[in-house]
N, C-alpha and C positions, 0 to 999 in steps of 0.2 A: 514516239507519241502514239495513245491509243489510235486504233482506225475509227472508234465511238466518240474519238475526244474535240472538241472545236476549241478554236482559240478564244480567247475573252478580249474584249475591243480595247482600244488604248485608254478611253474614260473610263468603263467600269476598273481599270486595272487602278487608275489613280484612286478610285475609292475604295478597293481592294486593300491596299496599302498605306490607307489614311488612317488607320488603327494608331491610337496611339497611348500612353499611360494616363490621360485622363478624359478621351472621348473615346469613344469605340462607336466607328461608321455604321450602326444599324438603325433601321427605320421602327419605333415603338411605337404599339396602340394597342388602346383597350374598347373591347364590347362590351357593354352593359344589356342582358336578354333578359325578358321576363316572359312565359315562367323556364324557370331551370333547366340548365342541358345537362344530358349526359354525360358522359368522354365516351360513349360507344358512339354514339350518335353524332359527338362531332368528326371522332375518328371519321369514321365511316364517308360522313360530309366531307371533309379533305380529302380521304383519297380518290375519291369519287369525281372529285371536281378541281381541286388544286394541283395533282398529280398530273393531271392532261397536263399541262404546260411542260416542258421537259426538265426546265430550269429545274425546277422544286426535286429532280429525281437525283440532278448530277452535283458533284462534290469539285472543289476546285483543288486541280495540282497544279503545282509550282514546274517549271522549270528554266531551260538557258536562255532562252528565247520570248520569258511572259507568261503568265499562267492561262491554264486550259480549263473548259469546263469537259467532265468527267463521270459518267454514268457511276453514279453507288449500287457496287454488286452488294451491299451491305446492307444496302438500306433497310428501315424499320420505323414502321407509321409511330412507332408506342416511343419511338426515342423521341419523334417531335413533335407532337403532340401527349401532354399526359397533363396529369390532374396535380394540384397546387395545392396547401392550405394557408390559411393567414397566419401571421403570427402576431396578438393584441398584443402591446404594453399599455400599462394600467392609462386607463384614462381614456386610450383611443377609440374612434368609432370603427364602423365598420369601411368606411371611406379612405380614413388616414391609414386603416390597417394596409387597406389595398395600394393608396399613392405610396407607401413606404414599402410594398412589393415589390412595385413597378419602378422603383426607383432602385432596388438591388439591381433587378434582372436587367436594368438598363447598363450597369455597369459589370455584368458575366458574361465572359466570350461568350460565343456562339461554339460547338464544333467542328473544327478545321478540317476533321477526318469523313466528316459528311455534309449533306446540303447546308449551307445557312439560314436556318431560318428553325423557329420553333413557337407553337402554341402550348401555354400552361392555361390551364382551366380549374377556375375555381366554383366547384360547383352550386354549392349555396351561398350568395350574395345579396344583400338587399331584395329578398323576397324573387333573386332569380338565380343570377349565376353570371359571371364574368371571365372574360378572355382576354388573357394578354399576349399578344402579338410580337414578337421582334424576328425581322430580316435584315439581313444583311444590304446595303446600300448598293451592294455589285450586281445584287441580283435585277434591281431597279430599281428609278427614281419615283419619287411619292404618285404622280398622274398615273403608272403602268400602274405602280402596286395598289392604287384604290379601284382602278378597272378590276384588277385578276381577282383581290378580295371580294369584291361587291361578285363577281361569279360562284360564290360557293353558295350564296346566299339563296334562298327559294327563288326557285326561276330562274337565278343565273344561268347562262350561257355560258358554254361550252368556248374553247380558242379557236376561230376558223383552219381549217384545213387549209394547206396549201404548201407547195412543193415549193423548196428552196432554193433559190438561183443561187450559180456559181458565187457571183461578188459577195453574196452573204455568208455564206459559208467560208471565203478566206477570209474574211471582217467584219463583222457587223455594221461597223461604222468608221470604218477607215477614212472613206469617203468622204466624210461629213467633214473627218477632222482636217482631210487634206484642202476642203475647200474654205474650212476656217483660217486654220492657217495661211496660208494663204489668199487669205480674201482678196484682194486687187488682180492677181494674176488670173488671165483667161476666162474659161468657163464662171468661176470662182466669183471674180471681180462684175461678170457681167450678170449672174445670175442672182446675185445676192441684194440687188436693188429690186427685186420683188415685195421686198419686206411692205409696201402697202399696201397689199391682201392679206397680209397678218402674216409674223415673223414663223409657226408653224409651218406653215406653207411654203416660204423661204425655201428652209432649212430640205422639203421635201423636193424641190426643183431641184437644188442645187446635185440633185443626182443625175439630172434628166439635162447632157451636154448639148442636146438639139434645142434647149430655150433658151434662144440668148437674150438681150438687149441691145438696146440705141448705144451709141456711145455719152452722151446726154446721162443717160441713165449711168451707167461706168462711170462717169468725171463726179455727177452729186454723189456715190456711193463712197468715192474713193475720199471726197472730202469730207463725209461722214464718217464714214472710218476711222481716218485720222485725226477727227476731233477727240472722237470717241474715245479713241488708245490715248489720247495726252493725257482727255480728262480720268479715265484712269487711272494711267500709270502715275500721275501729278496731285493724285487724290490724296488729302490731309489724312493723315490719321484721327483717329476719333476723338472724342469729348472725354477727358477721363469724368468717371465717376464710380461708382462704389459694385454698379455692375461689372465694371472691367478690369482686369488681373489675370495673376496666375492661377489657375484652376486647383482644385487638390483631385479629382476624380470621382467626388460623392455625389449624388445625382440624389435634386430632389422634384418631385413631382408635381403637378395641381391641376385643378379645373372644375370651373363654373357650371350650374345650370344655365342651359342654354337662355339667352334673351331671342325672345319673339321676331322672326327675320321680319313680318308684314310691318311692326313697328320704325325698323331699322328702314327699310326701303321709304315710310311716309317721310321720315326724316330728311331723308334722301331725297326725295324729290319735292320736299319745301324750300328744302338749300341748292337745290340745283345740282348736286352733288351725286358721286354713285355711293355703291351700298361699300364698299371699297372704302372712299374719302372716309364716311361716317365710322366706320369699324376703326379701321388706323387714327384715325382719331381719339377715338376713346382708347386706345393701346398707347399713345404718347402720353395722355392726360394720365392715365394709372399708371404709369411709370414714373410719370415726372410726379404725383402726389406721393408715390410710395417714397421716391428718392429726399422728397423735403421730410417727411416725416423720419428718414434717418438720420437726419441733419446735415444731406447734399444737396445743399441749395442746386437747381437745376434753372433757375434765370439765365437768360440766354444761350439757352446750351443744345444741341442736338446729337441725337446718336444714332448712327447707320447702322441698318439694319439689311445683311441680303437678303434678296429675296427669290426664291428660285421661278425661271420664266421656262414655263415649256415647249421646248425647241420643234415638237411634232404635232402632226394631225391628230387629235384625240382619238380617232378610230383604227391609229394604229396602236395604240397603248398599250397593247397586249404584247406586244412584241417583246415588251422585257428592256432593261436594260437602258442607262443614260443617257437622257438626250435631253439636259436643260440647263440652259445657262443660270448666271448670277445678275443679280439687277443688284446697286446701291439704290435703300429708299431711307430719304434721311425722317427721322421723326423729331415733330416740335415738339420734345418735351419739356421747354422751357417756356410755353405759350400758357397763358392760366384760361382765358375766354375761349372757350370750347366753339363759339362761332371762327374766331381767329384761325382757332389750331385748326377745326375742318377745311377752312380753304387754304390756307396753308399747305395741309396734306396734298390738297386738290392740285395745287401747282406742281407740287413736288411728283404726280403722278401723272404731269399732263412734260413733264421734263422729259419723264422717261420714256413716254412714247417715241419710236420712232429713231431710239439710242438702238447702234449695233452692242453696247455692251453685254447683252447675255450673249450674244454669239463669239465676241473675245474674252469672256470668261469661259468660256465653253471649252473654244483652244487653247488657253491655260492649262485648263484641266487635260488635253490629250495630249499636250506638249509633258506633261506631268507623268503622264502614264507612261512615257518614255524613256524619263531618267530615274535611277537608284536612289534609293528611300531617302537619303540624307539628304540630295537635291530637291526632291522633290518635297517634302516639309520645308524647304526654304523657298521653293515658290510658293506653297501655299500658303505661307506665313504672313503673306502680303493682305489676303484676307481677313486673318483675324484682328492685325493691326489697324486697320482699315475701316473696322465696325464691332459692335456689340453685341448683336443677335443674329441669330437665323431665323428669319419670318416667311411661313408659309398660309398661304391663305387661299383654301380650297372650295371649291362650291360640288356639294355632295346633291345626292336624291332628294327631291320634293317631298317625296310620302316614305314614311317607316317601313323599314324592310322586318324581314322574318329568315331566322334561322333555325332550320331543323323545326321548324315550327313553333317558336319563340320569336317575338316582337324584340326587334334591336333598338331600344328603346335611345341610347345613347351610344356616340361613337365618338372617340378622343386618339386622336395620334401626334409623335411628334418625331421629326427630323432632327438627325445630327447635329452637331457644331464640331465641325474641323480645328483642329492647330488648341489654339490655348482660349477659343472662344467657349462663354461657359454658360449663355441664355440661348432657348430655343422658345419660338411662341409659337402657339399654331391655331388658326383660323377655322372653322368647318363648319358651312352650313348644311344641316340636315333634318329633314320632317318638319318644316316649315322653322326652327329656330338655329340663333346662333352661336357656338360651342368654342371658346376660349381655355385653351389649355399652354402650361407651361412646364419645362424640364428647365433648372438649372442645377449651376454648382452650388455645395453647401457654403464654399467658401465667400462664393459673390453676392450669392443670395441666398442663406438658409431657408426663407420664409415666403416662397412665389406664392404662395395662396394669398399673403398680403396686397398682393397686388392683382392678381386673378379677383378677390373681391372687389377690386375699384373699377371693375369693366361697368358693372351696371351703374355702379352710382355715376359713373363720368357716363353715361348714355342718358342717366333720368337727366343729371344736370343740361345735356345737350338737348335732350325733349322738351325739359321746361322752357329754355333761350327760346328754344324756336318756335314755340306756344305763343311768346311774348312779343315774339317780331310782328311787324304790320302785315297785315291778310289785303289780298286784293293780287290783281295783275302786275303791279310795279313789284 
């Protein structure tokens, strides 16, 4: 092994080797800039400021023992970042040309002989210019890579300095995995009942073996646990409907103008409700309208969707690298009354509080990165059976950033889907509104935009309900 080379941690290794013939583990987004970028000029901005992190320089080798990350004596800014053109077919605009770009790139390796990760830039777009993003999932999960991303941007900040302690350097996250795995034993079992100062926080003691617990604390965790793991492992498989199947590998794209976040929040706090209940809400409602209009009745029907929960301190995000578990969140899309389906949601997200499940999805995932490929798609296989989607939902910057001196007027990303799952939805609030974007397969859904259009009208319909309810303190 290089003397330059580190080992890569047992979770990024499981998403390393989550690659398969009709998902490919990278994290996709695109930036909408106005006015137009260069390619010298974003070059420039990358290496300037993405290159600081070391990830982005070194390439992944294989070997007996697990893969390593790998300084590229090769490396070449122009291999990963370069310039894109569209290609029209008759009819299209300048939008579908783009979601039907990003819908290729979303399904072309990455290069294995170098870093993972590449921007294409298209430099005339709707009066600016657009960038599509994809990285690799090893490199890290969606909270680090929207931290490192948002760094390149005007005024982004540099990654703090700081010298690397031994433990890190033989694992990054060994630790983490061995106290998951083993949740009830010692340290492990007494530290991990911190979870109510927020399960980040958790996950960051559970390094520090001088903070322990009562045993009080130990006994509720240990029967939290093992609810947890029944309900789990004892979880139904999902609702069929016309979303779920076997995938073919064609990846098709969409996403909305953003709706108005101050709107979404008054909603929110006429229902009682957070800005969360009301989104997922209207995400079960245009599923479940798109699904009747194909003619799958979706009365009484629910489909689970993960969700990913992040396992650290937000201020360590930069550190790179997997640290967040999986939440099951079930969606009513079988509820027609938009008041209904909100609280509904509301329950369903007041369950999940307080569930150790993303920390035993977690050790899943590092129990995976342990065993060979074939085992290890059959653990994760449990997932996809299990649910429908992959649902992220992020809360981005208050005010519009700037690039290279250009207004990033819009910003849309989406996460993977593992094993034979073939919807991805993703949440982002940013510049005061809220950004709904989908990647599916062609075979389960050729037409996501059909359903990306029913965000708003299931949001007016839930504005108008709520117009109509009685005013006053009761």
């Amino acid at each position: 092994m290089p003397e330059t080379s580190e080992r890569m941690s047992r979770v990024d290794t499981a998403w390393l080797r989550m690659d398969n013939d009709v998902n490919l583990m990278m994290i996709v987004g695109v930036w909408l800039v106005e006015p137009a970028l260069t390619l010298d000029a974003l070059r420039e901005r990358i290496a300037s400021k993405l290159l600081k992190y070391p990830r982005f320089r070194q390439r992944v080798e294989h070997g007996l023992l697990g893969a390593n990350w790998v300084e590229d004596e090769d490396f070449d800014i122009a291999r990963h970042v370069a310039a894109t053109k569209l290609v029209y077919e008759r009819g299209q605009s300048e939008r579908e040309a783009l979601q039907a770009r990003v819908g290729d790139l979303a399904t072309t390796p990455l290069d294995p002989m170098h870093p993972l990760w590449r921007f294409d830039l298209i430099e005339n777009h709707e009066h600016g210019s657009a960038v599509i993003a994809r990285i690799h999932h090893c490199i890290g999960d969606g909270i680090a890579l929207i931290s490192v991303m948002l760094s390149i941007t005007d005024g982004g900040g540099d990654p703090p300095r700081r010298r690397r302690r031994k433990a890190e350097e033989d694992d990054g996250s060994d630790w983490l995995t061995d106290a998951v795995i083993k949740p009830l034993t010692d340290v492990a079992g007494k530290a991990i009942g911190m979870y109510g100062s927020g399960i980040a926080k958790t996950m960051d003691v559970l390094s520090q073996p001088q903070q322990l617990l009562g045993s009080i604390d130990v006994a509720r965790s240990a029967v939290q646990v093992a609810r947890d793991a029944a309900a789990f492992a004892l979880m139904e498989n999902d609702s069929p409907t016309l979303l779920k199947g076997k995938p073919v590998g064609i990846k098709v794209v969409a996403w909305n103008e953003p709706l108005p976040l101050a709107d979404v929040k008054t909603i929110g706090k006429a229902l009682n409700c957070s800005i969360n209940d009301v989104l997922l809400a209207c995400a079960a409602g245009a599923i479940g309208d798109y699904l009747k209009e194909q003619g799958d009745d979706p009365a009484g029907k629910e489909i689970r969707a993960m969700v990913p929960v992040n396992l650290r301190p937000l201020e360590k995000a930069w550190q790179l690298g997997n640290r967040f578990g999986l939440a099951p969140l079930v969606l009513p899309i079988g509820i027609d009354n938009p008041i209904e389906r909100v609280y509904a949601v509301r329950a369903r997200m007041r369950e999940m509080k307080g569930s150790y499940q993303p920390l035993l999805a977690f050790g899943v995932l590092a129990v995976a990165g342990l065993l060979v490929k074939p085992m290890q798609d059959a653990l994760l296989d449990l997932f996809a059976k299990k649910s429908t989607a992959v649902m992220t939902n992020v809360p981005g910057p208050a005010e519009p950033l700037k690039l290279c001196g250009s207004t990033l007027r819009q910003t849309i990303f989406w996460v993977p889907a593992s094993g034979d799952l073939g919807i991805g939805i993703s949440i982002l609030s940013y510049g005061g509104g809220v950004q709904f974007g989908m990647i599916t397969d062609e075979r389960l859904c050729p037409q996501p935009q059909k359903i990306i259009d029913r965000f708003a009208a299931e949001f007016e319909k839930l504005l108008l309900v709520t117009l109509m309810l009685p005013w006053g303190d009761a």
